[in-house]
C-alpha positions in Angstrom: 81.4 34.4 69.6 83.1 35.9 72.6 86.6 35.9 72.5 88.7 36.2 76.0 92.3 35.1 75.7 92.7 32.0 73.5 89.4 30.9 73.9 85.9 31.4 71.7 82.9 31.6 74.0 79.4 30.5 72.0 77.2 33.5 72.1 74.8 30.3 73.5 76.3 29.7 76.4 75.6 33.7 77.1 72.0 34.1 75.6 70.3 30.6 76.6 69.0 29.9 80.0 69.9 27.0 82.0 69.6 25.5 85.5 69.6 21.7 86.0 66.3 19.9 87.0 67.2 16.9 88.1 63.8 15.8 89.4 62.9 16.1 85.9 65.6 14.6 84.1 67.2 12.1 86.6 70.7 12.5 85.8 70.0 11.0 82.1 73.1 13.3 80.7 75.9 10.4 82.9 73.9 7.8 81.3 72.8 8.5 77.5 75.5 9.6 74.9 78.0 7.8 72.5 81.0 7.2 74.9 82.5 8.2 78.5 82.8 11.4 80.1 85.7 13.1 78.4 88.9 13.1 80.4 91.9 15.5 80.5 94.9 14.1 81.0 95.8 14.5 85.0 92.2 12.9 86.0 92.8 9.6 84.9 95.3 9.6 88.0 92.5 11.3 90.3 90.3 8.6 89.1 92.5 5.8 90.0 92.8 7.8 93.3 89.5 8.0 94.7 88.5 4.8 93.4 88.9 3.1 96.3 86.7 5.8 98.4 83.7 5.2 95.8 84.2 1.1 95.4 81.4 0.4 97.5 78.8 3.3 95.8 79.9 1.6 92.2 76.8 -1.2 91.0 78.4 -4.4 90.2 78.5 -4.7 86.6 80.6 -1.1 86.9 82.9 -2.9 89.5 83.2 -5.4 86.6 84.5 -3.7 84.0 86.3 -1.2 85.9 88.1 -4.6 86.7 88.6 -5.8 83.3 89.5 -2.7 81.4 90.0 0.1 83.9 88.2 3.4 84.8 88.4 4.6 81.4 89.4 4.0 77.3 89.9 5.4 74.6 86.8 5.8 72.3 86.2 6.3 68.4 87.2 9.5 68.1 90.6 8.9 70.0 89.6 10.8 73.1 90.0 9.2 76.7 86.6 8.7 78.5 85.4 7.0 81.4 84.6 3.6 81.1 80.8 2.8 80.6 78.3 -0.2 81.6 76.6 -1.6 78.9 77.3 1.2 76.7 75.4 3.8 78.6 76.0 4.6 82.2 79.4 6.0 83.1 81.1 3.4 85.6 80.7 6.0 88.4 77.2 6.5 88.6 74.9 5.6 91.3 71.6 6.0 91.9 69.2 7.3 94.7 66.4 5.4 95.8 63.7 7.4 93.5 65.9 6.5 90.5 67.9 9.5 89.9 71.6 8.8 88.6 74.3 10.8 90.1 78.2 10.8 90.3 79.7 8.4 92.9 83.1 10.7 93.2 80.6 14.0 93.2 79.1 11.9 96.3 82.1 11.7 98.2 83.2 14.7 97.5 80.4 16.6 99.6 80.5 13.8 102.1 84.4 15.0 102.8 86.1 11.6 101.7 88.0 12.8 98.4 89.2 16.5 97.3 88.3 15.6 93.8 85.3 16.8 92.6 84.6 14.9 89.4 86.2 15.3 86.1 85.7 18.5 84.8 84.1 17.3 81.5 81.1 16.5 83.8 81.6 19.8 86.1 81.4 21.9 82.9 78.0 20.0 81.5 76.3 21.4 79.3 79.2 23.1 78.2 81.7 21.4 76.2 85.1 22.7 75.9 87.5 21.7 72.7 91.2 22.1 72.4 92.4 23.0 69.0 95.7 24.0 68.2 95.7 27.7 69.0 92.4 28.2 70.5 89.6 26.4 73.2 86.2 26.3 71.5 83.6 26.7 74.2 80.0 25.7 73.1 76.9 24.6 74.9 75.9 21.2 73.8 71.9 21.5 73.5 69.8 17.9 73.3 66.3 16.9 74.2 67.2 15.3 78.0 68.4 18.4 78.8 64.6 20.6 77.9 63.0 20.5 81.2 66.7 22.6 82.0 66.2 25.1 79.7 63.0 25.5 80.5 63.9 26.1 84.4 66.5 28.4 83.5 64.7 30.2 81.8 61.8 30.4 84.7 64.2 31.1 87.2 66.5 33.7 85.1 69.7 31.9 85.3 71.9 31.9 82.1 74.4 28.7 81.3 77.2 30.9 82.1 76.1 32.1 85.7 74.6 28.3 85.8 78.1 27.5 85.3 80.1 29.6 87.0 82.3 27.0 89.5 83.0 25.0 87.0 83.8 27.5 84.4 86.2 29.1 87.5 87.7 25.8 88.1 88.7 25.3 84.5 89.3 29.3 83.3 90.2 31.3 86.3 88.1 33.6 88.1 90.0 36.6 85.7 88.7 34.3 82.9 85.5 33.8 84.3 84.9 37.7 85.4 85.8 39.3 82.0 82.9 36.9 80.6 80.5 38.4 82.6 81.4 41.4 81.6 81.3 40.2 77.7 77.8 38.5 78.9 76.3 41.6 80.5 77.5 44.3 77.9 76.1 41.5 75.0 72.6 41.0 76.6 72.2 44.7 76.9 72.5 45.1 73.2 70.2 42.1 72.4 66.2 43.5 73.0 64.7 40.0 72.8 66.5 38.7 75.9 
């Protein structure tokens, strides 16, 4: 573990390689899993706020259920998520015409009509960041739909934490984010096998 501030980095998210393949994968990781994308607390209001800006990229069934119970819950374990369609896709998914998923709000965020990127939960994949009481645990959650990454990262040289670097900026701090490096670069030099 890395420790900067009140937060414990994985020595995962330093050492593994990571760079999303999404011709590979097709966005599997906003469709498979047990519940929503995790929220934090001020996003539920930015979802409610681009909502109408992504209405007409949402499928019909999400539409549905975004009018019944909202654009998010709470699930099993307390937390408040998204809202899903037939327990699997997150409500703001959409797809392109080969079949890949993607995120509706990331979609009108580089088309200029929101300043909202997508919840930061989502930002941050495959890094998952939990709040405990005096401490943030941040640890990279490794699964089989996200191999053909791994394996790209590693081909390409890229690391989960340079992977990850806007997100982890938007979430940390660019002081936060800079004295990781640091960590990362002093670690791997001390490591012979990577």
């Amino acid at each position: 573990m890395i420790q900067i501030n009140d937060t414990l980095v994985s020595l995962d998210v330093v050492e593994r390689y990571f760079l999303c393949d999404l011709s590979r994968c097709k966005g599997e990781c906003c469709v498979e899993g047990d519940s929503g994308a995790p929220l934090e607390d001020a996003e539920l209001a930015e979802l409610q706020k681009v909502l109408p800006e992504v209405w007409d990229d949402l499928s019909p069934k999400a539409k549905e259920i975004i009018n019944k119970q909202g654009v998010a819950y709470i699930d099993d374990e307390g937390d408040t998520v998204t809202s899903i369609v037939n327990g699997k896709d997150c409500v703001f998914t959409c797809y392109d015409a080969d079949g890949t998923c993607k995120c509706a709000i990331e979609k009108a965020y580089r088309e200029g009509r929101v300043s909202f990127y997508k919840p930061i939960s989502c930002h941050l994949y495959p890094v998952r960041v939990t709040r405990y009481r005096d401490f943030s645990a941040v640890n990279l959650h490794r699964w089989d739909v996200c191999k053909a990454a791994e394996v790209l990262g590693k081909r390409q040289g890229m690391r989960v934490y340079e992977f990850l670097k806007e997100p982890l900026v938007r979430k940390f701090g660019k002081v936060w984010y800079d004295a990781l490096e640091q960590c990362a670069i002093e670690w791997l030099k001390t490591q012979k096998k990577y």
